[in-house]
C-alpha positions as CSV (number, residue, x, y, z in Angstrom):
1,X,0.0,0.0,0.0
2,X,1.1,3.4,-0.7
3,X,2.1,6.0,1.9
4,X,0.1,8.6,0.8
5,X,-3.7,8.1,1.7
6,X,-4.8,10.0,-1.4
7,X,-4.9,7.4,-4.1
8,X,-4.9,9.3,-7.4
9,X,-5.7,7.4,-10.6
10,X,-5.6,9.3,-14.1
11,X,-8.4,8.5,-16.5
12,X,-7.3,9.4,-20.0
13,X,-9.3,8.8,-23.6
14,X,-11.4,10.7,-26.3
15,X,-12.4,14.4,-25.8
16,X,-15.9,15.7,-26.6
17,X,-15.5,15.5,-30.6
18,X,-14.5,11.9,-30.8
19,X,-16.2,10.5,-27.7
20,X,-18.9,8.5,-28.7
21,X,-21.8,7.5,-26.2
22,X,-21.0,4.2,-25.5
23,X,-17.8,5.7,-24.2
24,X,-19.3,8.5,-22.3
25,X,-21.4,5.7,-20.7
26,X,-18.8,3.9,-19.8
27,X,-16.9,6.7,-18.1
28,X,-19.8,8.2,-15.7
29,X,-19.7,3.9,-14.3
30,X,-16.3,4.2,-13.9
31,X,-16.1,7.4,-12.5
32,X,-18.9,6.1,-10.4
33,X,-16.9,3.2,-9.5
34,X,-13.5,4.5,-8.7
35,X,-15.1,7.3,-6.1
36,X,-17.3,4.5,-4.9
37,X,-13.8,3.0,-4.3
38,X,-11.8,6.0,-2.7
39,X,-10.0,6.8,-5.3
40,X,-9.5,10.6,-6.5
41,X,-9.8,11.0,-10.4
42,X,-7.2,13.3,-12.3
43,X,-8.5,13.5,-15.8
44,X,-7.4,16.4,-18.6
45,X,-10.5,18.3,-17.5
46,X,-12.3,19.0,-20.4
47,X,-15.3,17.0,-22.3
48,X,-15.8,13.6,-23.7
49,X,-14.9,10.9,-21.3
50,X,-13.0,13.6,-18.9
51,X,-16.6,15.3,-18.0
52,X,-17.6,11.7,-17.9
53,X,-15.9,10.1,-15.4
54,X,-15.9,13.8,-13.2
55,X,-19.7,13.1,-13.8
56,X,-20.3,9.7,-13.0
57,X,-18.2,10.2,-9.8
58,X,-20.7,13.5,-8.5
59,X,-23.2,10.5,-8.5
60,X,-21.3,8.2,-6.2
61,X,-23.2,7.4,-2.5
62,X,-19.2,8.2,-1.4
63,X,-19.1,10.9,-3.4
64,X,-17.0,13.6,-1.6
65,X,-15.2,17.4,-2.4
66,X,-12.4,17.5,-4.3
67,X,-12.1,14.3,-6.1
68,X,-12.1,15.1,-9.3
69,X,-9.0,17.0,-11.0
70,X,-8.9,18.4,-13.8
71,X,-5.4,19.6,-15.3
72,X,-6.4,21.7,-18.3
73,X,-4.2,22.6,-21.5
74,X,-5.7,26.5,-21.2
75,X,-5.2,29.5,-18.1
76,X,-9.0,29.9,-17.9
77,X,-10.2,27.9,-14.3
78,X,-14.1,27.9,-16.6
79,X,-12.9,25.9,-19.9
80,X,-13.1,23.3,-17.3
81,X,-15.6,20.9,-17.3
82,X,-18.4,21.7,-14.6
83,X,-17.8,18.5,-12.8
84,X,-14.3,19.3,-11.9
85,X,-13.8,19.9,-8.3
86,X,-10.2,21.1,-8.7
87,X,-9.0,22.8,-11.9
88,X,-5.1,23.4,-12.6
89,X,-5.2,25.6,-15.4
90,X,-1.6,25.1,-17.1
91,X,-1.6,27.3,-20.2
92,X,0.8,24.7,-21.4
93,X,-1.7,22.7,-24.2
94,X,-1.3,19.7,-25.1
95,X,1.7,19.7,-23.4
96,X,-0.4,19.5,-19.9
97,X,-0.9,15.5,-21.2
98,X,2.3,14.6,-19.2
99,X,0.8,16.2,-16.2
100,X,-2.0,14.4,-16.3
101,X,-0.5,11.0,-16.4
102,X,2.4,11.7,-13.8
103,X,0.0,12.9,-11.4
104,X,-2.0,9.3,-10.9
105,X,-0.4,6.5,-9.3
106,X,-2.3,4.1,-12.3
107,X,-3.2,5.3,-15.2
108,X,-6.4,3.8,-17.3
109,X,-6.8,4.4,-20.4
110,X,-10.5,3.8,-22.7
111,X,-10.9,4.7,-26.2
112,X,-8.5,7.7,-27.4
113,X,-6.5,8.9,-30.2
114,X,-3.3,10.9,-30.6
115,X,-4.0,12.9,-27.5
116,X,-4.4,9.1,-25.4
117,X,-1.2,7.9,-27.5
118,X,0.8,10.3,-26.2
119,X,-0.2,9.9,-22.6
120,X,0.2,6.4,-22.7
121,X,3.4,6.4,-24.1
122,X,3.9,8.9,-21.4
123,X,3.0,6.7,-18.9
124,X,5.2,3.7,-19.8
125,X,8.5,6.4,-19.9
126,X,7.4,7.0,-16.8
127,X,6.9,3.5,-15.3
128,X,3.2,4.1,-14.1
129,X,1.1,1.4,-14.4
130,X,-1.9,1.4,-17.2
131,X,-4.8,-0.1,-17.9
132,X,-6.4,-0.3,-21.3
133,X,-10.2,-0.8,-21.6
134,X,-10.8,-3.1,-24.4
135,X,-14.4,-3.5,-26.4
136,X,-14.4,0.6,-27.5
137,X,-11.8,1.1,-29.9
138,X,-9.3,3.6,-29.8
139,X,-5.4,3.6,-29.0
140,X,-6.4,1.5,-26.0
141,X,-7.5,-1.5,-27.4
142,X,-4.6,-1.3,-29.8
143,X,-2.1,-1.5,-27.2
144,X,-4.4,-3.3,-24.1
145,X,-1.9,-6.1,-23.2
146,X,1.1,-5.0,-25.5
147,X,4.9,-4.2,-24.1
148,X,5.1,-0.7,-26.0
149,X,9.8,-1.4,-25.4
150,X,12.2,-2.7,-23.0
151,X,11.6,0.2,-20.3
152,X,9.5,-2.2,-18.5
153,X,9.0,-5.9,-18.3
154,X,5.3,-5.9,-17.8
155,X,3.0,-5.2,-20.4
156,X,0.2,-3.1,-20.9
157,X,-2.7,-4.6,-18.3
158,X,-6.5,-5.1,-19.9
159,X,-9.8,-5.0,-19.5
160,X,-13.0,-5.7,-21.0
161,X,-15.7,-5.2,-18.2
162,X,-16.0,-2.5,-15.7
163,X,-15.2,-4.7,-13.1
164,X,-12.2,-6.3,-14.6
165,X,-11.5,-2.8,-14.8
166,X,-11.5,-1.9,-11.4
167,X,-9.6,-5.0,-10.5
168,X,-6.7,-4.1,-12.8
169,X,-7.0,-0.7,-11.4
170,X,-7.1,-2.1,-8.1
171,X,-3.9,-4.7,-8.8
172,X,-2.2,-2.1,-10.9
173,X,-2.8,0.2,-7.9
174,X,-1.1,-2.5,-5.2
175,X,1.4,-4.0,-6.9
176,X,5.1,-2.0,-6.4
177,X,5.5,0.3,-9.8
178,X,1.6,1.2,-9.0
């Protein structure tokens, strides 16, 4: 278990263009689901699955202040999405990616394009755990099990069901890169 009792997990995939609803579905359970859990959500804080999970987790029974983060690419605190408890306004654009993905302790990925690629190659530079939802497309089920090079010896973990999800996030989470 981690020394820090904040347990941060950073949700990355499409943004409100190329989100479909399957996918925006699938984020408000999840989001749901990790603050049902106890987990704070750091997300790139705009739409699509972002505003999703943010959403999903204001309906959690353990719902509670603060976690949801949202590390936007612009200096403006209301480009955020409206279900963002915290907003980090960086200025930086798409450069705020790597934020985003260093801030979680697992990173889990659903869906996505370039913007997902890059914080999932990201991630494995960094040596943070991720988890790829399979079953929706995207740069995620491309690489969901895959060893991206020889950085690390594990691979990519996977998931097809939310649950399997949140026990990969949960594993991922509690095992000693996590």
């Amino acid at each position: 278990m981690k020394s820090q009792t904040i347990r941060l997990i950073s949700v990355i995939g499409p943004n409100r263009e190329s989100c479909t609803p399957d996918i925006y579905q699938l984020g408000m359970q999840l989001g749901e689901a990790l603050a049902d859990a106890g987990y704070v959500i750091v997300c790139g804080g705009l739409g699509g699955l972002m505003e999703a999970v943010c959403k999903g987790a204001r309906q959690s029974a353990h719902y509670r202040v603060g976690c949801t983060i949202g590390i936007i690419p612009t200096l403006h605190c209301s480009d955020a999405n409206p279900y963002c408890d915290i907003v980090i306004p960086t200025g930086l654009g798409i450069a705020r990616n790597l934020l985003v993905v260093n801030t979680g302790h697992v990173v889990v990925a659903v869906g996505g394009g370039a913007g997902t690629l890059s914080e999932i190659a990201f991630a494995w530079q960094l040596g943070k755990p991720i988890v790829c939802y399979t079953g929706m497309g995207g740069w995620s089920e491309h690489l969901a099990g895959q060893v991206l090079d020889s950085r690390m010896r594990s691979v990519i973990r996977k998931a097809s069901t939310l649950q399997e999800l949140m026990e990969e996030i949960t594993r991922a989470y509690n095992s000693p890169g996590g």
